[in-house]
Each structure stands twice: as C-alpha cells, then as structure tokens.
C-alpha positions in Angstrom: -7.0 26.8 -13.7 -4.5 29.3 -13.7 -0.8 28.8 -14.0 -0.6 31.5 -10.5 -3.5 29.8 -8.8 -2.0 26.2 -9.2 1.4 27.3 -8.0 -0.1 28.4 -4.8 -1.4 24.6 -4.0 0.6 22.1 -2.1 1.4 19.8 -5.0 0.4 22.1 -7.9 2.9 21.3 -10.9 4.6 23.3 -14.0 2.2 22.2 -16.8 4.3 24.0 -19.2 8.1 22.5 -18.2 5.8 19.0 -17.6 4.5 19.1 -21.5 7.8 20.0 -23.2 9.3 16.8 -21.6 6.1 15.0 -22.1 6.1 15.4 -25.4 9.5 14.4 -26.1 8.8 10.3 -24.9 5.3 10.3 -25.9 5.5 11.6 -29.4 1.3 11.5 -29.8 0.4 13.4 -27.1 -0.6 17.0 -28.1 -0.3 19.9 -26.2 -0.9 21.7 -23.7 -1.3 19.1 -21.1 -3.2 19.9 -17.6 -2.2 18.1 -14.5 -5.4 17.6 -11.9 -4.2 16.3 -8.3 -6.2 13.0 -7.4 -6.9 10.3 -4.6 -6.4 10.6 -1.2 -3.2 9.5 -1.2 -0.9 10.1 1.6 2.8 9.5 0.0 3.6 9.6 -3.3 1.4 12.7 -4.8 -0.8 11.3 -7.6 -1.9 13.3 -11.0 -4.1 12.5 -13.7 -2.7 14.5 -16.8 -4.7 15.6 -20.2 -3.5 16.3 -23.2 -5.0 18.5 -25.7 -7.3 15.7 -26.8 -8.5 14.8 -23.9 -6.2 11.7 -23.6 -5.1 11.1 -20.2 -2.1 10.1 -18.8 -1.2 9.1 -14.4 1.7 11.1 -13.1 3.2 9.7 -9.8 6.0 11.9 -8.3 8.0 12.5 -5.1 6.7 14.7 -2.7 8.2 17.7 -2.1 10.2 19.1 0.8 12.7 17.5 3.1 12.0 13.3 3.5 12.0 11.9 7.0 13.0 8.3 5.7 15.4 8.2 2.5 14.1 4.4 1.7 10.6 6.3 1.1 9.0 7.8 -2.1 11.3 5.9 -4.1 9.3 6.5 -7.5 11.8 5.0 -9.8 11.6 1.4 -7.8 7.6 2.0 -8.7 8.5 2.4 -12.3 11.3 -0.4 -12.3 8.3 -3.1 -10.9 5.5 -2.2 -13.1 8.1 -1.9 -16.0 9.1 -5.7 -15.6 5.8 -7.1 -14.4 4.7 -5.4 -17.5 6.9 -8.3 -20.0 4.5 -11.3 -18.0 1.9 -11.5 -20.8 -1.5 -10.6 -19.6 -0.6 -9.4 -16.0 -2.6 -7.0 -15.1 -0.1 -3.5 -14.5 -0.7 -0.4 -16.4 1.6 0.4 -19.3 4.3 2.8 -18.3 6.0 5.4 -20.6 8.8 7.3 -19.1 10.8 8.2 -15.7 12.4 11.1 -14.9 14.7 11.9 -12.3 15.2 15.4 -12.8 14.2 17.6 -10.6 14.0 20.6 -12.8 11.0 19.7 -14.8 8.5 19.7 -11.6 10.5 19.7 -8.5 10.7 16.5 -7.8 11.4 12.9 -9.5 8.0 11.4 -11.5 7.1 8.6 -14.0 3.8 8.4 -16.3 1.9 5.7 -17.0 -1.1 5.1 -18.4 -4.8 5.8 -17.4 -6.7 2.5 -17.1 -10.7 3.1 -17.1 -12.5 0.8 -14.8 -13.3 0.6 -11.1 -11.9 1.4 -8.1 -13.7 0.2 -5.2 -13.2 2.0 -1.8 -16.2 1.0 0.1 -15.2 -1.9 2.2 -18.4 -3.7 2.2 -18.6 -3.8 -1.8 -21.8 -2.4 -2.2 -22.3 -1.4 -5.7 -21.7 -5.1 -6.1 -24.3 -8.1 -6.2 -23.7 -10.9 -3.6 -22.3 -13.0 -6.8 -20.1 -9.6 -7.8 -18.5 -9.6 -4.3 -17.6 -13.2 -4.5 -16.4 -13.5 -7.7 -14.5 -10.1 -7.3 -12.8 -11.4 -4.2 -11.4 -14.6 -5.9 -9.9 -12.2 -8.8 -8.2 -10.6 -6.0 -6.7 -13.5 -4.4 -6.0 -15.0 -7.5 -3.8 -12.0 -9.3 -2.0 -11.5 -6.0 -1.1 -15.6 -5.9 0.2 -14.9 -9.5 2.2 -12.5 -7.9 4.0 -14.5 -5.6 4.2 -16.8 -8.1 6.2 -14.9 -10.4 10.0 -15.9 -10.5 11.7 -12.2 -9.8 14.9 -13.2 -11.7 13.0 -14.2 -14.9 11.9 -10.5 -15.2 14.8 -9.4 -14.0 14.3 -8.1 -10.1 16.8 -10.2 -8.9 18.4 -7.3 -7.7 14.8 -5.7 -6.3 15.5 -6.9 -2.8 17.0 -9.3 -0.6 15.9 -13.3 -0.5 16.3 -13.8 3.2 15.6 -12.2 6.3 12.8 -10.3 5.5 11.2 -9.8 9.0 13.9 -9.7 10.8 15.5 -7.2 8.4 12.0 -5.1 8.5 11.7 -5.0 12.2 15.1 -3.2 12.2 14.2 -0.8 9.9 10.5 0.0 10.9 12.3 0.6 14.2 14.7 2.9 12.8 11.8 4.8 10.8 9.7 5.0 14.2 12.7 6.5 15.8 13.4 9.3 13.2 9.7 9.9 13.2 9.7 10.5 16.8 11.6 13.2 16.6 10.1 15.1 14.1 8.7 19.0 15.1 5.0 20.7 15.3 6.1 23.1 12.8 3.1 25.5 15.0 4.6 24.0 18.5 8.6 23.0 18.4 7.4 19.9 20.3 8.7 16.8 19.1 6.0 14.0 18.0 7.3 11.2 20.2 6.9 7.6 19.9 4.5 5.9 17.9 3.5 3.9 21.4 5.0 3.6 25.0 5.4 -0.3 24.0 6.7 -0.4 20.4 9.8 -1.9 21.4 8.3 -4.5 22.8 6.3 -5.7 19.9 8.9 -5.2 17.6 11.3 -7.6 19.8 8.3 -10.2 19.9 8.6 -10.3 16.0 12.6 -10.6 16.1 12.5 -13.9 18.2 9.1 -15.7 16.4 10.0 -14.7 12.6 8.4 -16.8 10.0 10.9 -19.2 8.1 12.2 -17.3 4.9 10.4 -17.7 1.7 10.5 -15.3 -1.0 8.9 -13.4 -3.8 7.6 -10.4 -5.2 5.6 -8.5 -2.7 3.3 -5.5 -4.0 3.1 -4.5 -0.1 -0.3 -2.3 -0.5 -2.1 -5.2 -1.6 -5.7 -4.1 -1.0 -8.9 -3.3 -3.1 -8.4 0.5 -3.3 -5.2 -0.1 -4.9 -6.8 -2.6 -7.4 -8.6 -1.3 -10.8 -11.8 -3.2 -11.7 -12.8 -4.1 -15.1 -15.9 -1.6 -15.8 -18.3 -3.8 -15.9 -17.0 -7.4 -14.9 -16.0 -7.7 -11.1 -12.2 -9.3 -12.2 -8.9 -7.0 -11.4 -7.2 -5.4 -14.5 -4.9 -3.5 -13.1 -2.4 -3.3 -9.6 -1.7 0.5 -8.7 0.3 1.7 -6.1 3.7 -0.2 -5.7 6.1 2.2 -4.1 6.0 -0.5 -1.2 6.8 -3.2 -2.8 10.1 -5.0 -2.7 11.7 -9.0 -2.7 9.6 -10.3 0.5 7.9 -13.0 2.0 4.1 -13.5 0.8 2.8 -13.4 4.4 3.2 -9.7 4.1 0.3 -9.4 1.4 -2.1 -12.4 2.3 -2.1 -11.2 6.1 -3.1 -7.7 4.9 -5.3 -8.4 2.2 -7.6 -10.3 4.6 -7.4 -8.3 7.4 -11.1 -7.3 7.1 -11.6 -10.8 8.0 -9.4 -11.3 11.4 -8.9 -7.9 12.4 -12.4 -6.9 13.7 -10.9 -4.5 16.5 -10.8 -1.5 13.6 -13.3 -3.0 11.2 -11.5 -1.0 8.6 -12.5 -3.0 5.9 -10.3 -1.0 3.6 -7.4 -2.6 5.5 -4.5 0.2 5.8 -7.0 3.0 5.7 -8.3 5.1 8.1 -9.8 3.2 10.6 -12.9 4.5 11.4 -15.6 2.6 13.2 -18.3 4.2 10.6 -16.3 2.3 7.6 -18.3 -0.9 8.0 -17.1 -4.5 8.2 -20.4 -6.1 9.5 -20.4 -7.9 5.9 -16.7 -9.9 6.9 -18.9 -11.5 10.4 -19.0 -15.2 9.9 -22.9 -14.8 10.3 -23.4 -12.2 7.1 -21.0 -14.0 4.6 -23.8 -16.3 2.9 -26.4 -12.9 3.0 -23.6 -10.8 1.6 -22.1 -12.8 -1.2 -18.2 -12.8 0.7 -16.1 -16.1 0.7 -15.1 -16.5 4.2 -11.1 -16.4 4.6 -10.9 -19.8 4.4 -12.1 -20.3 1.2 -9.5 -17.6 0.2 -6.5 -18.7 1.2 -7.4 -22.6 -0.1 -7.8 -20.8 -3.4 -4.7 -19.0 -2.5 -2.7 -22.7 -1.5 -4.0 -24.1 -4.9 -2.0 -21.5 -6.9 0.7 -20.9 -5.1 1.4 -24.3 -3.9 2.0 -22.8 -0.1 -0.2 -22.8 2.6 0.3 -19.1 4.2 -1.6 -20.2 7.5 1.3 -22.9 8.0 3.8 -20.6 9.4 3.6 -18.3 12.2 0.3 -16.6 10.5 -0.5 -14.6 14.2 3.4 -13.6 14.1 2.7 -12.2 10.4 -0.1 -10.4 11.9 1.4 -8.3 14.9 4.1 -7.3 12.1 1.1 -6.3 10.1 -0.3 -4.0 12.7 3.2 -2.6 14.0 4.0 -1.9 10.2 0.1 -0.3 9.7 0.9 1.7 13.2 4.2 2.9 12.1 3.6 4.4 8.8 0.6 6.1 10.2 3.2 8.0 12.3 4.9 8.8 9.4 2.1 10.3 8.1 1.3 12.2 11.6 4.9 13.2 11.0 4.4 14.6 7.7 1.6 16.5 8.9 3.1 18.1 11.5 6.2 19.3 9.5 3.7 20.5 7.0 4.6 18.1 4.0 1.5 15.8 4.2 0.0 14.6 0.9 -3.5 14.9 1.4 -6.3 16.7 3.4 -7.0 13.4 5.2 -3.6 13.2 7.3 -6.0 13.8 10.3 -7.6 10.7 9.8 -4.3 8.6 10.6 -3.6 9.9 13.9 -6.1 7.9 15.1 -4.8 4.4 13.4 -1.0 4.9 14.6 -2.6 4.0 18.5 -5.4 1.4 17.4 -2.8 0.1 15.1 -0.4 -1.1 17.8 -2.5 -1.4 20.6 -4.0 -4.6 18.5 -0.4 -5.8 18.3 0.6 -5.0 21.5 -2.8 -7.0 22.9 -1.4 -10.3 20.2 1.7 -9.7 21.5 0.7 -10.2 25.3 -1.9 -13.4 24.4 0.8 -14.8 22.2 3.3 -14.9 24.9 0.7 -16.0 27.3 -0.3 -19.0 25.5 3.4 -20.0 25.0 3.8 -20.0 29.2 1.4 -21.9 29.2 2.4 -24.8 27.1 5.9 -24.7 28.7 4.2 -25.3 32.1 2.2 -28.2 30.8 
C-alpha cells in the first residue's frame, strides 16, 4: 500500500516517522516497518506493525480528532498496567516496548507491544472448541481474572492507579457526566444533537447511588471478556489479557458480573458480552438445559471456582445492583460510540451495530431497576 493511499484512510499512519522512532527503542527491528489496521475495535485504534523481517509488532494509539470525554483513550494508563502486571512472574500480558506521547510521530499518543500468536475467540458459543475445550477454556478464564483481583496493586506499584473506595458511587457520577456530554454531541450531516442515552437514565443511575455494593478493591481489567483474551494455539488456557484502557483500582464485581453475562443476561443473548447485541450472535449454549450437551460450566460452578481463589464470594453483595451498573455502563458507552459516529471520529465500520445496544442496554436495567424496587415494597409491607 501506498504512502498516498493510506493517508486517505481514517486511521492510516506515517510508516516512515513510525520506523525512525521504532527503531530507536527496539534496536532489532529492521526497516521499513508497515502498519495494517486490525479488529473491530471501537476506541483505541489498533495496528499490527511488520518489520522488514516479517516480525511483528501491536500498535495501540489515541484516536484522532476532538475527544468527547478527556478520562478516555488514555493509552499511556494501558501501557502503565500491562507494564507492571508484566513484573508478576508468569501472568499472562504481552511484553511491552515503548510509549510515546508525542504527537508528532503519528498524530496521536501510541505504545507497542508485542504480537502474541494464539487464539482469539469471538464466537460466543465456542465452537471451534470440543465440549471438554469449552469447559476447560472457561475455568482458564475465571481463573486468570481471580488472579487478577488477587494481585496486591501496591506491590507492583499501581497504588496510585485509582482510588480504593467509592467506586460505584464515584462511577455513577461520572457515567452520568459522560452520558450528558454525549447527549449533546452533533449529526455532523444534520446539526441535531444526539440526546440522551434513554428517557430514564437518571433513574437507574440514582437506583445504583442508594444500593452500592460495600467497598472492596483491586485491579479491575474492565473489558474482561473472551474477545479480549488470547488463547494458547493449541491448548484452550488464556496466555494473554489485551485491551486494558478500561481498567482502573475497582471493585471485582465490575469483571465477574460482566464476564458471565452470557449466563444471566438472556434479554440480548450477546454471548460476547459488551458486543453488539444481536439476536443472531447465539447464546442457546449458556440455557441451563444445553450446558451438559455443550461442554459449559454453568455460572455457578464459576464463580465457586472464582470464591476458591479469591477468597470472596462475588454473589454475597448486591450481585443484581452490580448488574444494573453493568448494563447502564454497557448502554452508555454504546452512546459514546453513537456519538463518535455521528461526529465522524468512530473507530470502526461497525459503529452501526451499537446503536442498537445503547436502548436494549438500559431498557434491561431500567426493567431490574423497577423489579428491584418492587420486591423491596414488598418486604417493607410484610
């Protein structure tokens, strides 16, 4: 590909500024590189990069244009967590080589790291595993992300990463401050604003505020799900966690609830919990009926693995609260991506897809919200 023809794509980059500052803090790679957009995702812009060997590198950047939200896209807190994860022997994170904050080089700030060959598993059902593949593959999962929570953040020096207490409460605020900047966001084709992510989001979110979870803290990765996991290539284990711009100091609940949400959250059946939530994406495999036939562990079976690491039952404390906050969260980043596509800065050709999930998202929490509160009346009238 050209140098002219990739500076008329979206995210194409400057392989020639990107290789002379590439080769300065990786002194074997050999140029000229070539930087290939990947993935479908829709925040930070992700690259696979080749040097003239054939040796290939993962470029995460900033996306360009004007950010809606100035606590997103913040690529250097991805490089800071997979930097210090990286000093816990044998946890799986890919090696990272450099950050740069310099806009100069290819418009916006990046880091590299490197390319770990295995699998990435985006069908929600697991089908190119065997029943025994699924299984095992799922206690992997649940396993590394109890190691995460199990992680002390001050021994690896994230004390600073985020805040200890009052994660919900501190969340709610600023999803609700997010959902109102996104509101107001223009149809670059129309003028017209893009309004609010639901006629009852202020409800939900005040719902949360007054039922928090108590405080409990630790890493959280935030994106916890099985497209953001690499696969060994030929055992079904997890070798490496991708993805971590969402992570932060927070309360487990955050990941546990989301990473079984194929399990409770049959309204979407998006197995690929986050994703686009499409009815065609399956889930049949997650009913209580298929488990056995499939090869799944049921959700109890995961979290009891997940108690016996950690040491914390997750289902002890205010697990339905953790999940309206799950679906409000889900909801409201999808209208940041709605946002981003109707200012023209979305990351990927499958913004459209999202529209969709921003209503199901919160019309799930909204219908929690409303049996939640119901079933409290009724125990006060008791």
């Amino acid at each position: 590909m050209s140098g002219v023809t990739k500076e008329k794509t979206r995210h194409g980059l400057n392989d020639d500024a990107l290789g002379k500052y590439l080769v300065q803090h990786l002194p074997d790679l050999k140029l000229p590189v070539v930087s290939t957009k990947v993935g479908y995702g829709q925040s930070n812009p992700t690259y696979f990069v080749d040097d003239a060997e054939k040796r290939r590198f993962i470029l995460r950047k900033k996306p360009s244009g004007t950010i809606i939200s100035p606590v997103a896209h913040q690529v250097d807190r991805e490089y800071r967590v997979i930097k210090a994860l990286g000093t816990v022997e044998g946890f799986p994170v890919p090696k990272v080589y450099c950050l740069c904050m310099d806009d100069a080089i290819i418009g916006t700030p990046f880091y590299v790291m490197e390319f770990v060959k295995g699998r990435i598993i985006t069908d929600p059902d697991l089908k190119e595993l065997s029943p025994s593949g699924r299984r095992a593959a799922w206690f992997s999962v649940v396993k590394t992300l109890a190691w995460l929570h199990s992680i002390d953040p001050d021994s690896i020096k994230l004390q600073s990463y985020g805040k200890k207490t009052g994660f919900y409460t501190r969340h709610c605020n600023t999803f609700s401050r997010i959902e109102a900047q996104q509101s107001k966001v223009k149809d670059i084709s129309t003028g017209k604003e893009l309004g609010r992510a639901h006629p009852n989001f202020d409800e939900i979110v005040d719902f949360i505020r007054k039922n928090v979870p108590s405080d409990r803290a630790s890493i959280v990765h935030g994106d916890y799900k099985f497209d953001n996991l690499i696969l060994h290539p030929t055992e079904p284990r997890v070798i490496a966690i991708l993805d971590w711009e969402l992570s932060t100091i927070g309360h487990p609940l955050l990941d546990v609830v989301y990473l079984v949400e194929p399990y409770w959250n049959r309204a979407s059946k998006a197995g690929i919990s986050g994703g686009p939530a499409r009815d065609d994406m399956g889930g049949e495999v997650y009913e209580p009926e298929n488990l056995e036939k499939s090869g799944m562990p049921s959700m109890d079976e995961l979290l009891d693995e997940y108690t016996k690491v950690t040491g914390w039952d997750p289902k002890q404390d205010r697990w339905e609260v953790a999940k309206v906050f799950h679906l409000m969260r889900g909801g409201t980043i999808s209208h940041g991506i709605q946002a981003r596509t109707i200012s023209g800065q979305a990351s990927s050709e499958f913004s459209h897809v999202y529209f969709e999930h921003t209503k199901r998202s919160l019309d799930a929490a909204l219908a929690m919200v409303r049996e939640l509160k119901e079933k409290k009346s009724m125990r006060s009238t008791l």
